[in-house]
N, C-alpha and C positions, 0 to 999 in steps of 0.2 A: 494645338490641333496638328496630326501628321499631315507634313507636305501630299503622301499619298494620297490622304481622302480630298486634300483640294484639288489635284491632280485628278485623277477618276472622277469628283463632282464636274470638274471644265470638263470630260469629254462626255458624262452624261449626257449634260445640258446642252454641248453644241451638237452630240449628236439627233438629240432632240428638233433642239431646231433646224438643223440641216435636212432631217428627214420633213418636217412640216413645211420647212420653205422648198423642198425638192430640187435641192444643189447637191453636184456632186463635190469632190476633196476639189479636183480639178478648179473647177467653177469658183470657190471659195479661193480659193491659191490665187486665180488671175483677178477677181475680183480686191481680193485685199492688197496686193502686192505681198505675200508672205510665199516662201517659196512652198513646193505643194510635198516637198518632205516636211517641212514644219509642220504643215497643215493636219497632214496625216498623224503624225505623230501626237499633236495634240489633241485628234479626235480619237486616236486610240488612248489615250493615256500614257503617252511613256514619255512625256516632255511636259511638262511643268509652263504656264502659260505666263506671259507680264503683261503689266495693263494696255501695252500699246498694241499686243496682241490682242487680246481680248477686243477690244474695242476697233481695230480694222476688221475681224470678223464679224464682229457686229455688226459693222458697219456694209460691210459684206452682205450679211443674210436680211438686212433690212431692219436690224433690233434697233431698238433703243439699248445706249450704251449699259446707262444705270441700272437696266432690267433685266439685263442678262447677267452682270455682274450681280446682281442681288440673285440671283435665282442659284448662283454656283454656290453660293458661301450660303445660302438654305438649303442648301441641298448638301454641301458640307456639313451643315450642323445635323440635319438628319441623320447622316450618315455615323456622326459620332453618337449620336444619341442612340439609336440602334446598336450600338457598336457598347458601348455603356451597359447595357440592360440585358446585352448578351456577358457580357464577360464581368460585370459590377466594377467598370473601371471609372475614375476617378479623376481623368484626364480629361478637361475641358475647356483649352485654352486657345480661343477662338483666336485673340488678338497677339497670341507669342510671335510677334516681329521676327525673329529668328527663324521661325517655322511656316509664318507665310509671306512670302514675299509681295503678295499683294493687302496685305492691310490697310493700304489707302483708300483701297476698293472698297472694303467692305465698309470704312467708314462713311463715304461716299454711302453704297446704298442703304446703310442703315439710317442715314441721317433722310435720306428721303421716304425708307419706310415708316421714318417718325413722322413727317410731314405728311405722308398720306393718311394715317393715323389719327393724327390731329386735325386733319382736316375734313376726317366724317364725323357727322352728326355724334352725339353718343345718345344715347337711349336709360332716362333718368325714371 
C-alpha cells in the first residue's frame, strides 16, 4: 500500500475526530505533548504518523488507542480499494513493511477486529 494513502487515511480520521471531539491543532499539541507543528502537519497530511504519535493523540482526544488505529488502516484499505476499481490496479499490499511503517498497528487492530468478530453470536 502507498505510504500516501496511509498518510491521508491518519489525517482523515484525526480530523474526524478532532472535529467530533471539538479540539483545536492547539488543544491536541498541549494535550499530547507533540509539538503543534507536528500536529498540524499530521492533520493535514504531509507528515507520515508513528505509533507513539498516533496513540498520544489518542490519547489526546479521548480514543481508544486500538480504535483509532483500526479505523486508519480501514480507511486505508478503502482507499485502495477505490483507488483499484478506478484505475484496475493490482496493488494491494496492506502489510509491505517497507511501505508502512506502522504495521504493527494494524496488526494490533486486526487481531482485535478478530476478537470482536469472534466474539458475536453468529446466526446459523
Amino acid at each position: 500500500m502507498d505510504i500516501q494513502k496511509i498518510r491521508m487515511a491518519t489525517s482523515e480520521e484525526l480530523q474526524i475526530a478532532k472535529i467530533r471531539r471539538r479540539k483545536t491543532n492547539e488543544q491536541i499539541a498541549e494535550a499530547s505533548g507533540l509539538s503543534l507543528s507536528t500536529v498540524n502537519r499530521l492533520i493535514a497530511g504531509t507528515r507520515t504518523a508513528d505509533l507513539h504519535q498516533i496513540a498520544v493523540i489518542a490519547d489526546a482526544l479521548g480514543l481508544d488507542r486500538d480504535e483509532l488505529t483500526f479505523r486508519i488502516f480501514e480507511t486505508a484499505a478503502a482507499n485502495v480499494s477505490a483507488s483499484r476499481e478506478n484505475n484496475g490496479s493490482d496493488e494491494f499490499d496492506l502489510l509491505a513493511e517497507s511501505e508502512i511503517p506502522a504495521a504493527d498497528a494494524y496488526g494490533l487492530a486486526a487481531q482485535r477486529a478478530t476478537r470482536k468478530v469472534d466474539a458475536e453470536p453468529h446466526a446459523e
